[in-house]
C-alpha positions as a Markdown table, in Angstrom:
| # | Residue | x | y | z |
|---|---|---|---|---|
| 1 | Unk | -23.4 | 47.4 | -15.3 |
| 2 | Unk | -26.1 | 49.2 | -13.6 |
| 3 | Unk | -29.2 | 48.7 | -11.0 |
| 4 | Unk | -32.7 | 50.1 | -11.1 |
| 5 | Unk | -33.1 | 51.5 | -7.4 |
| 6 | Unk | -35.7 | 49.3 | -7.1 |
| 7 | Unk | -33.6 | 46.1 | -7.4 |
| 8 | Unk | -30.7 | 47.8 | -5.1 |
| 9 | Unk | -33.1 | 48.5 | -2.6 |
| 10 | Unk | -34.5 | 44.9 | -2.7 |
| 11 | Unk | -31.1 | 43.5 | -2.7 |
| 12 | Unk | -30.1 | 45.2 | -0.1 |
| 13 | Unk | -33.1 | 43.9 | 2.4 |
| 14 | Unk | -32.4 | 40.5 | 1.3 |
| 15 | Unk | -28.5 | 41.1 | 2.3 |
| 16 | Unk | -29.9 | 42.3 | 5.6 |
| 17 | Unk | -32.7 | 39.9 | 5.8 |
| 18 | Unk | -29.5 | 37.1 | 5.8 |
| 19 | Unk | -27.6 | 38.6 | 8.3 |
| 20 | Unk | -28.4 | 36.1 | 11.5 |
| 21 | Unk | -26.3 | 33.1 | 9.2 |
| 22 | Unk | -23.8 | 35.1 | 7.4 |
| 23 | Unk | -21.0 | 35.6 | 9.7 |
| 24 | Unk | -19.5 | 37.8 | 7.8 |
| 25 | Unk | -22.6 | 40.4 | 7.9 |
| 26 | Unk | -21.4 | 40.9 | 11.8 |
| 27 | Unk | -18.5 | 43.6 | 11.9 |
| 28 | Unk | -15.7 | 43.0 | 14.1 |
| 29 | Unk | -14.3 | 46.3 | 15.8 |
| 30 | Unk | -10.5 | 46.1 | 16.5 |
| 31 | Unk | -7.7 | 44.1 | 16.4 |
| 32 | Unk | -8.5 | 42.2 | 18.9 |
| 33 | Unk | -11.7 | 40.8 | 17.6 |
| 34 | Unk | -10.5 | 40.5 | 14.6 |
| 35 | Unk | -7.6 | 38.2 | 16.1 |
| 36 | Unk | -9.9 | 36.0 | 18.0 |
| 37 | Unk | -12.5 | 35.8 | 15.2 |
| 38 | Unk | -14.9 | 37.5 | 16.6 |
| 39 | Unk | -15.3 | 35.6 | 19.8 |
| 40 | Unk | -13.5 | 38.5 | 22.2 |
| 41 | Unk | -16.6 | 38.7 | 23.9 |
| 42 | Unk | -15.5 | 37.3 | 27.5 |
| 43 | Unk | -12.2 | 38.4 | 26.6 |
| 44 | Unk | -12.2 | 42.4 | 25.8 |
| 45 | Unk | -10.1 | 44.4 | 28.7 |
| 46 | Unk | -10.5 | 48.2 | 26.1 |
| 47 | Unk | -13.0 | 50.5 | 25.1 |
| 48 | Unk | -13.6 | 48.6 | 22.6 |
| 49 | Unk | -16.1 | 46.5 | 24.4 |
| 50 | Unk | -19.3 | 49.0 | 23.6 |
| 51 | Unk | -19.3 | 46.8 | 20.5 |
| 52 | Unk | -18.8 | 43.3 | 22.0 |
| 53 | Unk | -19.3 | 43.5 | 25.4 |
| 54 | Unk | -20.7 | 46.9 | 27.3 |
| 55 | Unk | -20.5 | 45.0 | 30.7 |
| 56 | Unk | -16.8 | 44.7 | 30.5 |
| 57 | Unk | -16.4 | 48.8 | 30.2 |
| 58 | Unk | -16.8 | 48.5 | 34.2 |
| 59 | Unk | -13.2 | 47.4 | 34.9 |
| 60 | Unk | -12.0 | 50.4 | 32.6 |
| 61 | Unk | -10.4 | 53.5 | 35.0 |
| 62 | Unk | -9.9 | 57.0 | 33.8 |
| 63 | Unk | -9.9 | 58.1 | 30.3 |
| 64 | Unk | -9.4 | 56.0 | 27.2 |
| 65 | Unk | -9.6 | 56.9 | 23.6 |
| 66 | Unk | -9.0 | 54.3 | 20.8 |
| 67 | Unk | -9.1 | 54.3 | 16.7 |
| 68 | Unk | -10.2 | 50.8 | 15.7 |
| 69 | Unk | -11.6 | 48.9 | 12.6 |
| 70 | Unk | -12.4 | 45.6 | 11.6 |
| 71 | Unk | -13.7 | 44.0 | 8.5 |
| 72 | Unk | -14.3 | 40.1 | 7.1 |
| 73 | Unk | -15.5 | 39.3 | 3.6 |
| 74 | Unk | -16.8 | 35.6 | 3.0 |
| 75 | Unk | -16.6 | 33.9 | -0.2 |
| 76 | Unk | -19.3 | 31.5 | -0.7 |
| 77 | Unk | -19.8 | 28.5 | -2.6 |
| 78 | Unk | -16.1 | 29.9 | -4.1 |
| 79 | Unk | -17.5 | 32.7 | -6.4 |
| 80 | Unk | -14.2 | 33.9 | -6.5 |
| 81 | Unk | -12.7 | 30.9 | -8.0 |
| 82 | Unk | -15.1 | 29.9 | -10.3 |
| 83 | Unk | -15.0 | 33.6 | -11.9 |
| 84 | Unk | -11.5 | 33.5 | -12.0 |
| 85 | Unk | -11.7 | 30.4 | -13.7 |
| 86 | Unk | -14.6 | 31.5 | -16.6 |
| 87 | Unk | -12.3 | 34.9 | -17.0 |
| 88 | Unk | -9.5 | 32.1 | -17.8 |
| 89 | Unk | -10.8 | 31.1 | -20.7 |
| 90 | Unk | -10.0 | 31.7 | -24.2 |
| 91 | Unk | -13.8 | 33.7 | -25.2 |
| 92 | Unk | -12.7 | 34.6 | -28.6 |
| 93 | Unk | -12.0 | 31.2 | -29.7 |
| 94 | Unk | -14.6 | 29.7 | -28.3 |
| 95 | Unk | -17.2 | 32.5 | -29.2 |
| 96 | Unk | -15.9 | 31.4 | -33.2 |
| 97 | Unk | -16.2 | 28.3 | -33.1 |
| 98 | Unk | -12.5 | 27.4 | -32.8 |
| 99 | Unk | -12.5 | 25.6 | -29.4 |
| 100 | Unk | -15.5 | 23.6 | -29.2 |
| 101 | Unk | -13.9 | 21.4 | -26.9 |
| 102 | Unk | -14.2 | 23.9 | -24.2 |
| 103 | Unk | -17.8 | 25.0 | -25.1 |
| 104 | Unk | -18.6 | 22.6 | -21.8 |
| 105 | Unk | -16.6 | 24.0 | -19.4 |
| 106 | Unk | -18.0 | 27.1 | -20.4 |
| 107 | Unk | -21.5 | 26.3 | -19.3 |
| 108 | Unk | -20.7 | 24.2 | -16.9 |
| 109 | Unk | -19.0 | 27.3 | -15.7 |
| 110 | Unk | -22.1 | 29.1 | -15.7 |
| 111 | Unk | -24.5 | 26.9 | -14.5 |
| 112 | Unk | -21.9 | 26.4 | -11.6 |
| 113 | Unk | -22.6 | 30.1 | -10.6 |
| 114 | Unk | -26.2 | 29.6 | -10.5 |
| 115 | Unk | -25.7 | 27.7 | -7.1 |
| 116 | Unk | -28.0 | 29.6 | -4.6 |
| 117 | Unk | -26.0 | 31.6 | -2.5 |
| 118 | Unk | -22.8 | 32.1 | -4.3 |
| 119 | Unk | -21.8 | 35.7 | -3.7 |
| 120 | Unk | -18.9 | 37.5 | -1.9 |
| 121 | Unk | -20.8 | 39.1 | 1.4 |
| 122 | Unk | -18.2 | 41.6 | 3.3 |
| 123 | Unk | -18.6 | 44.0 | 6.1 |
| 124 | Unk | -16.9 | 46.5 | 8.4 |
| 125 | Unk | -17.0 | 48.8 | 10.9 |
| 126 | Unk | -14.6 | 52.3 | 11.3 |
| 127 | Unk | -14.7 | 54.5 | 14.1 |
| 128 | Unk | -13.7 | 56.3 | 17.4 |
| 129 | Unk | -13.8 | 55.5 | 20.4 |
| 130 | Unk | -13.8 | 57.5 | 24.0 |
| 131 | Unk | -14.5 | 56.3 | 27.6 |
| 132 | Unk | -13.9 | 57.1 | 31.0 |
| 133 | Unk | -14.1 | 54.8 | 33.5 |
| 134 | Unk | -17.7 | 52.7 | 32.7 |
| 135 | Unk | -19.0 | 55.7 | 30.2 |
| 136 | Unk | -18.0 | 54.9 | 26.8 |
| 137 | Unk | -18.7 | 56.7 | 23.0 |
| 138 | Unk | -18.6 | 56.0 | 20.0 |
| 139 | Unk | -18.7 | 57.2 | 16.2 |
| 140 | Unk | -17.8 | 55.6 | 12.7 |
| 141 | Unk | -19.2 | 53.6 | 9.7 |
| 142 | Unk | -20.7 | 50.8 | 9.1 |
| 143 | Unk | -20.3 | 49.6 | 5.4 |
| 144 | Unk | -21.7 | 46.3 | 4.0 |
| 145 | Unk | -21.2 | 45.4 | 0.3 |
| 146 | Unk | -22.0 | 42.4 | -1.7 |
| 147 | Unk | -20.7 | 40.8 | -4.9 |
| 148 | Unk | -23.3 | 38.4 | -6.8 |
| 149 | Unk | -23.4 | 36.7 | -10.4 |
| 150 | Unk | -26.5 | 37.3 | -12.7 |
| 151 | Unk | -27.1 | 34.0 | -14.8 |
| 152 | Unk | -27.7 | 33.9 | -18.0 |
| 153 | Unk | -29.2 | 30.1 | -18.5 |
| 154 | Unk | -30.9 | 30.9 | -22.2 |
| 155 | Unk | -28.1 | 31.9 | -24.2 |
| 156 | Unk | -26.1 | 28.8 | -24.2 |
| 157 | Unk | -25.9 | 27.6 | -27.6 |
| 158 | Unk | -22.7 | 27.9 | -29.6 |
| 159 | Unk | -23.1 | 29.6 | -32.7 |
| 160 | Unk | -26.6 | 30.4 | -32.2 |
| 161 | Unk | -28.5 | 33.4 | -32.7 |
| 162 | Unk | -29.8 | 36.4 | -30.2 |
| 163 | Unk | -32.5 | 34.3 | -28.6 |
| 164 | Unk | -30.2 | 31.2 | -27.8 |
| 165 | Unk | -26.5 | 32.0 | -29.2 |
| 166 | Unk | -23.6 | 31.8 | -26.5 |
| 167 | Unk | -22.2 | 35.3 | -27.8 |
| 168 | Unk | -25.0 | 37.0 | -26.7 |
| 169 | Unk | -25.1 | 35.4 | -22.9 |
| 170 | Unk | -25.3 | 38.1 | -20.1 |
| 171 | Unk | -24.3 | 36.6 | -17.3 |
| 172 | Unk | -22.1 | 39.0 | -14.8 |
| 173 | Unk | -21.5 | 39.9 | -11.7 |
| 174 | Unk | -23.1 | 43.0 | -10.2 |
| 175 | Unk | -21.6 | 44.9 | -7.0 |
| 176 | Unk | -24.0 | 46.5 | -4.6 |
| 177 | Unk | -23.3 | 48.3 | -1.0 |
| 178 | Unk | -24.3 | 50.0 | 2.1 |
| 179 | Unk | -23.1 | 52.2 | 4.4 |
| 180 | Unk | -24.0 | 53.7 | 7.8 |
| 181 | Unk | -23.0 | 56.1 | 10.1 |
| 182 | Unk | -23.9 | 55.3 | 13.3 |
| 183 | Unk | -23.0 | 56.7 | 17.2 |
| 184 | Unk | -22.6 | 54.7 | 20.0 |
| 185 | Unk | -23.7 | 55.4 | 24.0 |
| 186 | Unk | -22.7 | 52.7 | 26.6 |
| 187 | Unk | -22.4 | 52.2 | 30.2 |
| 188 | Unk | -20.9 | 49.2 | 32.4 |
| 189 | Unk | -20.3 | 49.3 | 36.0 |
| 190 | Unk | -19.3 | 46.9 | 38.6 |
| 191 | Unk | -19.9 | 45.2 | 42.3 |
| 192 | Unk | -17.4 | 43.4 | 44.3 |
| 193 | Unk | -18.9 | 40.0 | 42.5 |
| 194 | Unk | -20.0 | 41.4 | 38.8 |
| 195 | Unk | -20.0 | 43.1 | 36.2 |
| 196 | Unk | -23.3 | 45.1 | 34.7 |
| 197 | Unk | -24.4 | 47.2 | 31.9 |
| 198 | Unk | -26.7 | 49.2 | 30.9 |
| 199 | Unk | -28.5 | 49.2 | 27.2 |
| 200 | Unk | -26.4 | 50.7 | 24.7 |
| 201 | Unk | -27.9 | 52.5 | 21.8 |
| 202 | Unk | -26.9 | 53.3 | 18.4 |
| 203 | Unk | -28.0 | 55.3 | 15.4 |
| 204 | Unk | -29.8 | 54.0 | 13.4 |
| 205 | Unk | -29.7 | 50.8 | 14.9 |
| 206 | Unk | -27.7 | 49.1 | 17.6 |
| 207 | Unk | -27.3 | 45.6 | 19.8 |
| 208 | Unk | -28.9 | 45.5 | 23.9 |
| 209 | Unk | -26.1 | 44.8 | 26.1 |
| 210 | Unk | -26.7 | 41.5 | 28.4 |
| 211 | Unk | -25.0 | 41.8 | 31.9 |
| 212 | Unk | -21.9 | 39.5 | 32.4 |
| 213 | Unk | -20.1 | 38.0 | 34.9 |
| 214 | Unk | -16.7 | 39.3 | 35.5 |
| 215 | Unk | -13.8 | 37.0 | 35.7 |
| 216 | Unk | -13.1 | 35.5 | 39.0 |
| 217 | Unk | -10.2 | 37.2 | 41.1 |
């Protein structure tokens, strides 16, 4: 199954466009994030920190180099399960009329996929990382893919023919990604009472580090 260009590029700036609720269109660089779920913020001690935190780069000494990735996938309103469920059933027989019993869980299978929002939504991040002391860099990928259903509501009908029969129903599910190489520039130092950063900049695109405090000693 195939998209025009036209519909992958509008897809894809309605993936981005959703990015701010989406939790899973945030990458989380490491293990450690990863680990804590993508709250490592106050707590990242590595290099790692010119993706969470830049300020925490200050307590860093000498040189540091690190190979990290992270990825999270989220599966909403249970896509998953409900095409696993459809694929479970027995087409053929229903399709011929032999099962007409199940012809209701079939569209009621469909129509459950037309629930705005159901999709799988994944994205990760790749890369390496080298610092010393505050100065930190990085390169790697940034991928984003999604997984959504097309639904065919028209052809429903059992035994009908191409403009209403079941047979002919289209509905699917369609695969579309992104991916983006990006570079990393970072800076955090620190005073005897915090912790500071400068901006850090990406290509194409990357967060503004916020100054932090540092933990109290």
């Amino acid at each position: 199954m195939k998209l025009t260009r036209s519909k992958r590029f509008l897809l894809t700036i309605l993936m981005l466009a959703a990015a701010g609720p989406v939790l899973a269109q945030f990458p989380w660089a490491g293990a450690r994030a990863t680990g804590m779920g993508g709250a490592e913020v106050a707590a990242v001690n590595d290099n790692s920190a010119i993706y969470a935190n830049p300020a925490a780069l200050g307590s860093l000494e000498g040189w540091n180099f690190q190979i990290l990735a992270g990825a999270i996938a989220q599966n909403r309103n249970n896509l998953v399960g409900k095409a696993v469920d459809l694929s479970g059933l027995p087409w053929d027989e229903i399709l011929d009329g032999q099962r007409p019993d199940l012809v209701p869980v079939a569209i009621a299978g469909i129509v459950g996929l037309a629930q705005p929002g159901t999709s799988v939504i994944a994205s990760g991040t790749a890369g390496v990382v080298a610092s010393y002391k505050g100065l930190a860099f990085s390169i790697g990928d940034v991928p984003y893919a999604g997984i959504y259903p097309t639904i065919d509501l028209q052809h429903i009908v059992p035994g009908g023919g191409p403009d209403n029969g079941l047979q002919f129903n289209t509905t699917g599910l369609f695969l579309v990604g992104l991916s983006a190489r990006e570079a990393r520039l970072a800076y955090g130092g620190k005073s005897a009472r915090s912790s500071w950063a400068v901006p850090s900049g990406s290509c194409p695109a990357g967060p503004i580090s916020r100054p932090a405090a540092s933990p109290a000693t």
